[in-house]
mmCIF file of the C-alpha atoms, coordinates in Angstrom:
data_MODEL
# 
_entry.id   MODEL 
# 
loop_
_atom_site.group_PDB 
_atom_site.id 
_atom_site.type_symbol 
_atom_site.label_atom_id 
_atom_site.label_alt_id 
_atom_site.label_comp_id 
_atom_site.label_asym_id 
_atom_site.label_entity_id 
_atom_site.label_seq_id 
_atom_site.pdbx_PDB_ins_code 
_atom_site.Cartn_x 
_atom_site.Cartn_y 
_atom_site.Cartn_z 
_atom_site.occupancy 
_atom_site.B_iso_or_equiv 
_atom_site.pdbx_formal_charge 
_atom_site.auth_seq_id 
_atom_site.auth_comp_id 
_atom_site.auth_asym_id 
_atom_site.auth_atom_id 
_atom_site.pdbx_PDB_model_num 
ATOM 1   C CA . UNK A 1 1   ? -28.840 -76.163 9.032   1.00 0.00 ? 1   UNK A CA 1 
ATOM 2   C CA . UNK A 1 2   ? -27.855 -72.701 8.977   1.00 0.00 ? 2   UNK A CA 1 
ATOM 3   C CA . UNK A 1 3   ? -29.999 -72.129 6.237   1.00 0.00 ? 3   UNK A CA 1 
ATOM 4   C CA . UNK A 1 4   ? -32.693 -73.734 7.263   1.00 0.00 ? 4   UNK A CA 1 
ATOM 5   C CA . UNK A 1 5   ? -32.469 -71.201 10.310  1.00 0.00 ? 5   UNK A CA 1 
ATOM 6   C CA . UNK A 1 6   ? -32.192 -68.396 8.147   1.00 0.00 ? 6   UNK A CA 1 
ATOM 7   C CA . UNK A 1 7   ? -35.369 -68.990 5.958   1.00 0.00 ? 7   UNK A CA 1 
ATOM 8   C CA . UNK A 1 8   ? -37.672 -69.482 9.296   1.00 0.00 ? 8   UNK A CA 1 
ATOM 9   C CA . UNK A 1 9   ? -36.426 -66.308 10.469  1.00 0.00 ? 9   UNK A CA 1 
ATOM 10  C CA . UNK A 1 10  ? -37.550 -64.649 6.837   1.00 0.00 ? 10  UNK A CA 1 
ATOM 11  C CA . UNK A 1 11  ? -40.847 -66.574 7.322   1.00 0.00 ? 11  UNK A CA 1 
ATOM 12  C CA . UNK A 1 12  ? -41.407 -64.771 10.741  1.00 0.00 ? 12  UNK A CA 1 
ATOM 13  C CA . UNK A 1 13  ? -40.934 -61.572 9.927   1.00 0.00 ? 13  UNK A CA 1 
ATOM 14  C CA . UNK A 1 14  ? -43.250 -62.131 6.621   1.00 0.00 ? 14  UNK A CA 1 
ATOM 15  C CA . UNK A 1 15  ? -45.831 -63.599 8.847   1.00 0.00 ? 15  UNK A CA 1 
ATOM 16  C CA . UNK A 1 16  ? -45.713 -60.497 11.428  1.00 0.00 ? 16  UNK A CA 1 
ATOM 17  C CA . UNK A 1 17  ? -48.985 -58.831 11.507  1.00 0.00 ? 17  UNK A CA 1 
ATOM 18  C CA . UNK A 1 18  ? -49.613 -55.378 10.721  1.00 0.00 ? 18  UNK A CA 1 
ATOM 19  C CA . UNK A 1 19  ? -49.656 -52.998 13.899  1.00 0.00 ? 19  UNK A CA 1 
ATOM 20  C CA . UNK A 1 20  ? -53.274 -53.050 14.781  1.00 0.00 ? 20  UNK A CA 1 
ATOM 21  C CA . UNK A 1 21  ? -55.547 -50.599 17.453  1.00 0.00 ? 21  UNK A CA 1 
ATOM 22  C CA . UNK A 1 22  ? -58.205 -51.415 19.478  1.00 0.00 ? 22  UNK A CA 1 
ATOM 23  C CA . UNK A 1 23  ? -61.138 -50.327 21.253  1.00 0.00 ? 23  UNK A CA 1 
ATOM 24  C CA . UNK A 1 24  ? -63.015 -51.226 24.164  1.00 0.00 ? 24  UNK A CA 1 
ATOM 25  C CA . UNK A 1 25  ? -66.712 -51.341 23.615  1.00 0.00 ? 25  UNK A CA 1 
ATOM 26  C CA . UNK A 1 26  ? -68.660 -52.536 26.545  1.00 0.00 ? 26  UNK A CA 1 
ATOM 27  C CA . UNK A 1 27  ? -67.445 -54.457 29.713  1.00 0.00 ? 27  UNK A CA 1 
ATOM 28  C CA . UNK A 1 28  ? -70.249 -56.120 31.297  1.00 0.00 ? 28  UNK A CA 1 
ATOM 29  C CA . UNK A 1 29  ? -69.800 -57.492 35.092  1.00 0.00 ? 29  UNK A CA 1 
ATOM 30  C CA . UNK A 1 30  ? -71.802 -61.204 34.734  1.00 0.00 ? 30  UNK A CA 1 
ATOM 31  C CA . UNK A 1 31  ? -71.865 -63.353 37.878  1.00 0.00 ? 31  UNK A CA 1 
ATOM 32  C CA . UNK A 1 32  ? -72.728 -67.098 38.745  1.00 0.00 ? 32  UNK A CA 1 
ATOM 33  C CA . UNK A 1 33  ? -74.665 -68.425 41.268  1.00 0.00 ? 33  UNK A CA 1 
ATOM 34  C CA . UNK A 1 34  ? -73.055 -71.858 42.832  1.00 0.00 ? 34  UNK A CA 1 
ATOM 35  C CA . UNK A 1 35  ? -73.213 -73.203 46.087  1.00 0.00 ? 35  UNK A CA 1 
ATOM 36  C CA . UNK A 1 36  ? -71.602 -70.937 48.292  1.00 0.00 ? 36  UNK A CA 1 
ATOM 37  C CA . UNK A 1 37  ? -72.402 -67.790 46.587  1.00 0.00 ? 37  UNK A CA 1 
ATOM 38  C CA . UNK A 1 38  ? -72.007 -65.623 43.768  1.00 0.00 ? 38  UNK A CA 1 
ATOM 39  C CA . UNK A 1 39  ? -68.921 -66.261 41.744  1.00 0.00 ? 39  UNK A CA 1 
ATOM 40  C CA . UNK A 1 40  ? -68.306 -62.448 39.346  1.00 0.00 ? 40  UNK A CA 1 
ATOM 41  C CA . UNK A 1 41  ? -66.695 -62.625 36.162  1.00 0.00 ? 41  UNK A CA 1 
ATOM 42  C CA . UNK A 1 42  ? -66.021 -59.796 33.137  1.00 0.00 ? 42  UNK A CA 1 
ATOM 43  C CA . UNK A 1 43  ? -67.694 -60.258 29.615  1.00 0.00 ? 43  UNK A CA 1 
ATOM 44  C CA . UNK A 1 44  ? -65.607 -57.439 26.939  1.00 0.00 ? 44  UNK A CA 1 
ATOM 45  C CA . UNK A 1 45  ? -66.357 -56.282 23.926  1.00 0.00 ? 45  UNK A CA 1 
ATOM 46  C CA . UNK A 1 46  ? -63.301 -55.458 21.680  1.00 0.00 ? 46  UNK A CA 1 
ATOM 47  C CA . UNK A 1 47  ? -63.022 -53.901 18.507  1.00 0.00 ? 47  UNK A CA 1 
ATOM 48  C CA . UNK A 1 48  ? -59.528 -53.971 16.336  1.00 0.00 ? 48  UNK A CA 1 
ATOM 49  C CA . UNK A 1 49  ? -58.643 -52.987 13.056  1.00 0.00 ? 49  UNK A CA 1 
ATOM 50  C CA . UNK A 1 50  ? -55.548 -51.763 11.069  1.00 0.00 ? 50  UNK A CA 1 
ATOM 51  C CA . UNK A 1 51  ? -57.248 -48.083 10.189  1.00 0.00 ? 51  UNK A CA 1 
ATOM 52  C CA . UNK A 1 52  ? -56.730 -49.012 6.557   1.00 0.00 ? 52  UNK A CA 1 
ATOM 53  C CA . UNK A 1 53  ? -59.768 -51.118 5.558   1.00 0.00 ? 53  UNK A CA 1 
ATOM 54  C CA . UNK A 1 54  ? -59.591 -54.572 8.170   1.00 0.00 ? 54  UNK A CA 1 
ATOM 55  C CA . UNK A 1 55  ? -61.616 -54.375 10.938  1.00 0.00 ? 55  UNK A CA 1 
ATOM 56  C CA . UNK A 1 56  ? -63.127 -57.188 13.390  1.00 0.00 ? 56  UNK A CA 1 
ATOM 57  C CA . UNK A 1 57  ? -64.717 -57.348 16.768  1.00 0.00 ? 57  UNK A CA 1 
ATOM 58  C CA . UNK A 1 58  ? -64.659 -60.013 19.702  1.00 0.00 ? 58  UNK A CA 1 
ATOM 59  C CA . UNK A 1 59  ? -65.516 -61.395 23.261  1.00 0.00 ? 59  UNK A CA 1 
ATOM 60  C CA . UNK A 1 60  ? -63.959 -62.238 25.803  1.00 0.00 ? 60  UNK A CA 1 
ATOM 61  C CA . UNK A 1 61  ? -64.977 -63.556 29.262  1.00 0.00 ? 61  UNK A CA 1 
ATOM 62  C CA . UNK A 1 62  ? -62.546 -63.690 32.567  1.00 0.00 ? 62  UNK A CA 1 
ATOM 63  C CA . UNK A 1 63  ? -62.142 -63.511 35.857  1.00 0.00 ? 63  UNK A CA 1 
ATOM 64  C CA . UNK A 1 64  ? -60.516 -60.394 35.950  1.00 0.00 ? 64  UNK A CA 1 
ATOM 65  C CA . UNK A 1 65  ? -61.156 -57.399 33.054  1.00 0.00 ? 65  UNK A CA 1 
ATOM 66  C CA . UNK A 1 66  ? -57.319 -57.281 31.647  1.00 0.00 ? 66  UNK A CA 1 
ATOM 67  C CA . UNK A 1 67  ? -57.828 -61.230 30.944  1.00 0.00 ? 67  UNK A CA 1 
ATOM 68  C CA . UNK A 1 68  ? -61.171 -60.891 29.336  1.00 0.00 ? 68  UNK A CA 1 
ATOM 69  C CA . UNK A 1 69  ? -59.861 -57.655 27.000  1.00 0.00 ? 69  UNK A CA 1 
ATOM 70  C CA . UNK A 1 70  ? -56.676 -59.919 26.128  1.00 0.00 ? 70  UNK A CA 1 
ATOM 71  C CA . UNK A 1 71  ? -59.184 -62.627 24.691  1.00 0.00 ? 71  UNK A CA 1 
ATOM 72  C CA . UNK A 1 72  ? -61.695 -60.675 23.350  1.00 0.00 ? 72  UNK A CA 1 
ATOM 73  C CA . UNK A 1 73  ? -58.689 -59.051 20.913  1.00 0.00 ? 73  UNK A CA 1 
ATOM 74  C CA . UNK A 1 74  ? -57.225 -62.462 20.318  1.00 0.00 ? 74  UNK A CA 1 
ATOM 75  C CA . UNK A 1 75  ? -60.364 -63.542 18.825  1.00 0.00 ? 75  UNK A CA 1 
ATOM 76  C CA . UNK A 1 76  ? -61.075 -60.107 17.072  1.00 0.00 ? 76  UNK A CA 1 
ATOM 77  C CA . UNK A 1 77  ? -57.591 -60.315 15.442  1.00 0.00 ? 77  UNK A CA 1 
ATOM 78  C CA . UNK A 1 78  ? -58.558 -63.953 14.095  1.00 0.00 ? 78  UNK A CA 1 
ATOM 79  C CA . UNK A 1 79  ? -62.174 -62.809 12.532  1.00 0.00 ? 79  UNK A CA 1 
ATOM 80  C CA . UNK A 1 80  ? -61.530 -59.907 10.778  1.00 0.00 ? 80  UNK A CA 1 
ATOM 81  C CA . UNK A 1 81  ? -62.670 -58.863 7.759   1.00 0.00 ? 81  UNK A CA 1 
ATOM 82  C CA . UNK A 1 82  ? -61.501 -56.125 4.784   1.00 0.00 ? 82  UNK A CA 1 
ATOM 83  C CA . UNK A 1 83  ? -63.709 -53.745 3.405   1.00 0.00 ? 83  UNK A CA 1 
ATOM 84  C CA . UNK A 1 84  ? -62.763 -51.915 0.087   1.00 0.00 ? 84  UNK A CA 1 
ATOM 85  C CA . UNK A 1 85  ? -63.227 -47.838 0.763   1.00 0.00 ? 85  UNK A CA 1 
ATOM 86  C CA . UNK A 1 86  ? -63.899 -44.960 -1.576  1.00 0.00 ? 86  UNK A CA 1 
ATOM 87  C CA . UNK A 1 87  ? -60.920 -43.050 -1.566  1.00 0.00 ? 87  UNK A CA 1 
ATOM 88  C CA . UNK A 1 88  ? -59.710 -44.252 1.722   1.00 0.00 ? 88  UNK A CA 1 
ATOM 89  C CA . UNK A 1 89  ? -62.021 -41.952 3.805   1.00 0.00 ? 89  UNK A CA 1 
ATOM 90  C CA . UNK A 1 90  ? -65.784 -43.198 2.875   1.00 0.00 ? 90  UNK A CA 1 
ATOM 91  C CA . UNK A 1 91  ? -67.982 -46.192 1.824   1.00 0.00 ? 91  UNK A CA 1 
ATOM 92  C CA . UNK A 1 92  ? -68.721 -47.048 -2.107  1.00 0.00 ? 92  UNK A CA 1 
ATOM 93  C CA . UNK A 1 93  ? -72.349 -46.953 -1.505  1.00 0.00 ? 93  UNK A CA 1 
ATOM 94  C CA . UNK A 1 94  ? -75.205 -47.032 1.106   1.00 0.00 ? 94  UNK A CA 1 
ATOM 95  C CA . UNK A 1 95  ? -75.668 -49.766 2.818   1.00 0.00 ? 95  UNK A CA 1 
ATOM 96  C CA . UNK A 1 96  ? -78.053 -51.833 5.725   1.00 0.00 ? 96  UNK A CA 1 
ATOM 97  C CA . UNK A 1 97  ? -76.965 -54.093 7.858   1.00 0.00 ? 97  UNK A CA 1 
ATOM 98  C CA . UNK A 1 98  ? -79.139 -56.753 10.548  1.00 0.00 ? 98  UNK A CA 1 
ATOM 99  C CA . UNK A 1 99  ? -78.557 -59.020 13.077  1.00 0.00 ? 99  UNK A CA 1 
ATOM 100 C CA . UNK A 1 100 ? -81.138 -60.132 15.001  1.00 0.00 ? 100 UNK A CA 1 
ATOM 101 C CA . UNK A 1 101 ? -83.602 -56.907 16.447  1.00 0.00 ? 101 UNK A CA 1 
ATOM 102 C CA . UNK A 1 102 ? -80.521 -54.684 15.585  1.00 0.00 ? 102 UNK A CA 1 
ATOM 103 C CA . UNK A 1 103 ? -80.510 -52.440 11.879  1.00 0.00 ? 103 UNK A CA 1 
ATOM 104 C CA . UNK A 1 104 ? -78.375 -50.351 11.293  1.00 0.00 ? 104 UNK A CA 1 
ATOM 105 C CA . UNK A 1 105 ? -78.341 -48.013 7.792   1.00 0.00 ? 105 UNK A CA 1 
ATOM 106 C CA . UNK A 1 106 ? -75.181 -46.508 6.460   1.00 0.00 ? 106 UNK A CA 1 
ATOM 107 C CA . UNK A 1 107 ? -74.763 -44.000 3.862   1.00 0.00 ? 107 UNK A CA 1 
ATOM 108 C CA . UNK A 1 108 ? -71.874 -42.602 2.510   1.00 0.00 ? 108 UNK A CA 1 
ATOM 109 C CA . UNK A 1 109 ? -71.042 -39.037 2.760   1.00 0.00 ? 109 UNK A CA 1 
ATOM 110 C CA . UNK A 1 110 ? -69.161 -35.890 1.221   1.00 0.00 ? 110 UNK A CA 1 
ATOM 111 C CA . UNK A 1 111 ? -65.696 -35.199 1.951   1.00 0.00 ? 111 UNK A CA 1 
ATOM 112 C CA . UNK A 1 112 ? -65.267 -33.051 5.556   1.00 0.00 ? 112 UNK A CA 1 
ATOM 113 C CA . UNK A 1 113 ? -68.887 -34.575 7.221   1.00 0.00 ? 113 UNK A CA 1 
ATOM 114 C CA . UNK A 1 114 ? -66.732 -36.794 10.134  1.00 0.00 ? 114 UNK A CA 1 
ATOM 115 C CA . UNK A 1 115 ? -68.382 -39.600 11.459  1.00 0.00 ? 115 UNK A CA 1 
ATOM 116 C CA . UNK A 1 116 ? -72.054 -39.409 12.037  1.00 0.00 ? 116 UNK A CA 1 
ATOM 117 C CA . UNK A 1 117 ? -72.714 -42.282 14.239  1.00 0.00 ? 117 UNK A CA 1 
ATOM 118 C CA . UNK A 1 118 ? -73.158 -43.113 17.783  1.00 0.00 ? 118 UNK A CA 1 
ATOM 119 C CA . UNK A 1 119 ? -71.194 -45.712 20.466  1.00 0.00 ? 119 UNK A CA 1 
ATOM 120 C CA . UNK A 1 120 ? -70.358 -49.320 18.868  1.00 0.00 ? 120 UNK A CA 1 
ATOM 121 C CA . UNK A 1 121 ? -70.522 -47.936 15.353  1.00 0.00 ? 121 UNK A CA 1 
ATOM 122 C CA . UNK A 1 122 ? -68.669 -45.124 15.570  1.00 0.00 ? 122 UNK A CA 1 
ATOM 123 C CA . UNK A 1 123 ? -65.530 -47.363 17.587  1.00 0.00 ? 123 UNK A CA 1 
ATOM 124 C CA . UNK A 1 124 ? -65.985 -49.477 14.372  1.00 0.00 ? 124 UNK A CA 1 
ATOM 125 C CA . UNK A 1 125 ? -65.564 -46.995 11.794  1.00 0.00 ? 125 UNK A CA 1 
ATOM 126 C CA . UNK A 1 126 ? -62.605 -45.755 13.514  1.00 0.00 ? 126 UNK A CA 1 
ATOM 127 C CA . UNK A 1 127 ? -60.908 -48.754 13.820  1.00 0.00 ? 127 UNK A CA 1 
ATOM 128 C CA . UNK A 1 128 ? -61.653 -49.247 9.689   1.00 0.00 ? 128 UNK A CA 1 
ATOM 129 C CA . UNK A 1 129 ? -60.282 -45.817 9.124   1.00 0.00 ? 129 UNK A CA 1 
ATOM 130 C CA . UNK A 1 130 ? -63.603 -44.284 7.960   1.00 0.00 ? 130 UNK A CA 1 
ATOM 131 C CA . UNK A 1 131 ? -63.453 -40.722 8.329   1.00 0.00 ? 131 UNK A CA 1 
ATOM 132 C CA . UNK A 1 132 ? -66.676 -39.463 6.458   1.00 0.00 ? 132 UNK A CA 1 
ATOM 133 C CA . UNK A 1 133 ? -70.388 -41.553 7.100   1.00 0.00 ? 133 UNK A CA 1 
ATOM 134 C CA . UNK A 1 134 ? -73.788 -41.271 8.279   1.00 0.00 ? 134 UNK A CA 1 
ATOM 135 C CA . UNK A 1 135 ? -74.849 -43.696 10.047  1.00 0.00 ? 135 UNK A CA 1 
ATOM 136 C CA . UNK A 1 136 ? -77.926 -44.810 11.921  1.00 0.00 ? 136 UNK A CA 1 
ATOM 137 C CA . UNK A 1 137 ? -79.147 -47.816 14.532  1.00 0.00 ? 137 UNK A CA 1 
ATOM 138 C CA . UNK A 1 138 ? -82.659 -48.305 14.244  1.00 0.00 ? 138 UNK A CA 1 
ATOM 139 C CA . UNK A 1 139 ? -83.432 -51.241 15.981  1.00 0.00 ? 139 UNK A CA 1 
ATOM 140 C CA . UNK A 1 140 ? -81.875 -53.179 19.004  1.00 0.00 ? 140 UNK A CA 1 
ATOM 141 C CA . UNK A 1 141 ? -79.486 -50.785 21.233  1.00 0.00 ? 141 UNK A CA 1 
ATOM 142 C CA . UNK A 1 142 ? -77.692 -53.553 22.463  1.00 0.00 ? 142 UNK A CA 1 
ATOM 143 C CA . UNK A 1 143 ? -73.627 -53.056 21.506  1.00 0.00 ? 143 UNK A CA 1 
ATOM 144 C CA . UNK A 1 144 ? -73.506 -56.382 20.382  1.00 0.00 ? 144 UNK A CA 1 
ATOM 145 C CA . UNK A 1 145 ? -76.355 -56.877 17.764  1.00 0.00 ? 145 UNK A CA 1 
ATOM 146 C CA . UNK A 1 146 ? -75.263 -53.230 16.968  1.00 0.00 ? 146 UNK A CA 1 
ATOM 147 C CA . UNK A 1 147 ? -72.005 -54.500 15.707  1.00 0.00 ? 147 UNK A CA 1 
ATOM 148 C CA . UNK A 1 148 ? -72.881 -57.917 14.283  1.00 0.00 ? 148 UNK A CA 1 
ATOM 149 C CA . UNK A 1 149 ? -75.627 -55.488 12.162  1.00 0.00 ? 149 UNK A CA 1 
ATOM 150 C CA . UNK A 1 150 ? -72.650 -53.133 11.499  1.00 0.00 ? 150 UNK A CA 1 
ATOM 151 C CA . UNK A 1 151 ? -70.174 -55.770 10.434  1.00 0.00 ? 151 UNK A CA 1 
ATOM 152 C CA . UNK A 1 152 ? -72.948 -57.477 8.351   1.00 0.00 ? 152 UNK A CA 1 
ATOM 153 C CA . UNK A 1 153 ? -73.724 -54.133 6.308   1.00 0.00 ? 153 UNK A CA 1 
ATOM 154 C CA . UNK A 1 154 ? -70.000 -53.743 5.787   1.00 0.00 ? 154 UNK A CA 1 
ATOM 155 C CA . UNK A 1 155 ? -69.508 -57.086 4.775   1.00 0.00 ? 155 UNK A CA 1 
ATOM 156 C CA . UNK A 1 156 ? -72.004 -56.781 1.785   1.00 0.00 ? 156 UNK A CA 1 
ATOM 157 C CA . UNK A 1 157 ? -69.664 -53.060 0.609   1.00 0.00 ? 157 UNK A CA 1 
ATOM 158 C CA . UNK A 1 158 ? -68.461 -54.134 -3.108  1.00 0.00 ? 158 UNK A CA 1 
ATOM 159 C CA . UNK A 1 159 ? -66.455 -51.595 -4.494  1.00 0.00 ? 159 UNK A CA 1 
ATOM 160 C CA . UNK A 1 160 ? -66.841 -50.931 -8.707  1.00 0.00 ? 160 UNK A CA 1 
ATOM 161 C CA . UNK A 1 161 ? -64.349 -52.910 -9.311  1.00 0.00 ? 161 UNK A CA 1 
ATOM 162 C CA . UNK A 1 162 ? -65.282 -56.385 -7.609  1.00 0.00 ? 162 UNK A CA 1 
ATOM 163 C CA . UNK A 1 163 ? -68.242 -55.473 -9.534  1.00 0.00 ? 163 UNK A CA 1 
ATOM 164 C CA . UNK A 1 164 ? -66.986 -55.048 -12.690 1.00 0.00 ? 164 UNK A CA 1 
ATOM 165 C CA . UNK A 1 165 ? -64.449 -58.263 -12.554 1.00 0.00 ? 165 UNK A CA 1 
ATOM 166 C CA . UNK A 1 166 ? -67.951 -60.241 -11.664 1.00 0.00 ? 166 UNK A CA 1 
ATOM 167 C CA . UNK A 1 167 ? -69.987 -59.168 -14.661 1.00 0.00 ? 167 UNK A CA 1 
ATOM 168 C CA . UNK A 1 168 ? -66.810 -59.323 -17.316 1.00 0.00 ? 168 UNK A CA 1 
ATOM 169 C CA . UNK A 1 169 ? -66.530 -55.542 -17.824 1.00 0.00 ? 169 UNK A CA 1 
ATOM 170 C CA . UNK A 1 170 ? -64.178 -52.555 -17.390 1.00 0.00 ? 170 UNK A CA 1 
ATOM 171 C CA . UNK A 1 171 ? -64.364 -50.227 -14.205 1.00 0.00 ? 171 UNK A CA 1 
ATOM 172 C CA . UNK A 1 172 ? -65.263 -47.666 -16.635 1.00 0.00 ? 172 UNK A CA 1 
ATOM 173 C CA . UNK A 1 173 ? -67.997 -49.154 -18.333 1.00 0.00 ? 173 UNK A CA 1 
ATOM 174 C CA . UNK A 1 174 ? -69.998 -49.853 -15.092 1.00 0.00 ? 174 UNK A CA 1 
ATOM 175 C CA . UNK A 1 175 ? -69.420 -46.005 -13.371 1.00 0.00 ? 175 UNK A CA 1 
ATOM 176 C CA . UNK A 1 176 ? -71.629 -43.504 -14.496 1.00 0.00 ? 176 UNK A CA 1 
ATOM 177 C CA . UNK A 1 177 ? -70.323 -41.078 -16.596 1.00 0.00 ? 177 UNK A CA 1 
ATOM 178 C CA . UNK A 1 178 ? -69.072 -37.385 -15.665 1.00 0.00 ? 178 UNK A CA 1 
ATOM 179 C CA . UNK A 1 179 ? -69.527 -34.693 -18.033 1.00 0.00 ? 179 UNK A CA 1 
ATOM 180 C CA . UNK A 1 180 ? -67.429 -31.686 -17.315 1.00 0.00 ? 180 UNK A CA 1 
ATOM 181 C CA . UNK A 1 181 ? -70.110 -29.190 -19.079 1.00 0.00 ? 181 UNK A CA 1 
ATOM 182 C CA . UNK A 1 182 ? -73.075 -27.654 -16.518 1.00 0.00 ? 182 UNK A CA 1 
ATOM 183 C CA . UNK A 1 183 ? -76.052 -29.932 -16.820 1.00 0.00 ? 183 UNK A CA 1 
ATOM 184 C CA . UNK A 1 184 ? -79.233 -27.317 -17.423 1.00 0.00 ? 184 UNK A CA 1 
ATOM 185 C CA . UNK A 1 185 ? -82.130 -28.598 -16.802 1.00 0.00 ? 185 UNK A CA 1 
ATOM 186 C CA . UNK A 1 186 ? -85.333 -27.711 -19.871 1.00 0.00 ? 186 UNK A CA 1 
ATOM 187 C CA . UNK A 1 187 ? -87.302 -25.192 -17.631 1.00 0.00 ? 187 UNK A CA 1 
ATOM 188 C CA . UNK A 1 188 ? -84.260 -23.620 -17.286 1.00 0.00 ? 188 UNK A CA 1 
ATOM 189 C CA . UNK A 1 189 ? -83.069 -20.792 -20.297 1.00 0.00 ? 189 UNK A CA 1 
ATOM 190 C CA . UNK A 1 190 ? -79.253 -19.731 -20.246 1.00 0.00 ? 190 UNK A CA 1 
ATOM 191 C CA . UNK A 1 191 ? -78.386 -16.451 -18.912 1.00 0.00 ? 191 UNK A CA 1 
ATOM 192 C CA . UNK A 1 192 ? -76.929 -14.428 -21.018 1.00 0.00 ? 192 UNK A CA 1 
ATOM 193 C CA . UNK A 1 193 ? -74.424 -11.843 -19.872 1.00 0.00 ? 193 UNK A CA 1 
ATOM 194 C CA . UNK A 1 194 ? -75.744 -8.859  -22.075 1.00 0.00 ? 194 UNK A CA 1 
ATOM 195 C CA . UNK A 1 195 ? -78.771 -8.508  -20.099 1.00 0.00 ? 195 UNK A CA 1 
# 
């Protein structure tokens, strides 16, 4: 029996989840009309992630705003989704991303450029622990088709390895190759240090 005890006890502590942040989006006051009146509610928009490469969103809806944030991160915590990075800091490759009237484009970015993006994409590229993109919403402003576009562009990301295992090669073959010597192009002549 004791034993029994022991190896649940191991089982919850493997199961414990990984301390995770969030971030409020949008709270929306929504109210319906019944017989006597108006009856107000809170819609929330949550997004949570572990800042190492899992990141999901979610809804909730409650009377008061405390209860709707509680759900909307239950049900963020349960859909989330991992996303391979370059180097921990960037993506592996541009990207676009639709849902509905929203677009979003993302394009990776040099080492030091910060996050280039604005409101629901930016919370979500903190939350994946992105720290260098450029990134831009060109259709629908709304916060949520902004983030189902956002989550669908990240959800296509494939880094060179997932690519390679698919088409039966090494991670070497598929990556372009770097030469260390100065590439000059044929208009160009060497310059020569006598002169």
């Amino acid at each position: 029996m004791a034993e029994r005890n022991e190896r649940r006890g191991r089982r919850q502590d493997r199961d414990e989840t990984p301390e995770f942040a969030d971030r409020l989006v949008a709270i929306n006051r929504v109210s319906k009309t019944v017989k006597g009146g108006k009856r107000f509610g809170f819609a929330a928009l949550v997004v949570v992630g572990d800042q190492r490469g899992r990141v999901g969103f979610g809804k909730g809806k409650a009377k008061e705003v405390p209860e709707g944030i509680r759900k909307a991160t239950e049900q963020a915590k349960r859909q989330m989704i991992r996303v391979p990075l370059k180097e921990g800091r960037t993506l592996h490759h541009d990207v676009q991303g639709c849902h509905g009237a929203g677009k979003v484009v993302m394009r990776t970015a040099p080492e030091g450029t910060g996050i280039i993006a604005g409101g629901p994409m930016r919370a979500i590229f903190e939350m994946l622990g992105i720290k260098d993109i450029v990134a831009k919403s060109t259709g629908s402003q709304n916060p949520y088709n902004m983030i189902r576009a956002t989550m669908d562009g990240l959800s296509k990301m494939q880094s060179p390895r997932q690519v390679a295992s698919r088409r039966g090669k090494k991670v070497a073959d598929i990556l372009p190759k770097r030469d260390d010597a100065p590439q000059i192009d044929g208009d160009q002549a060497p310059v020569s240090e006598e002169a």
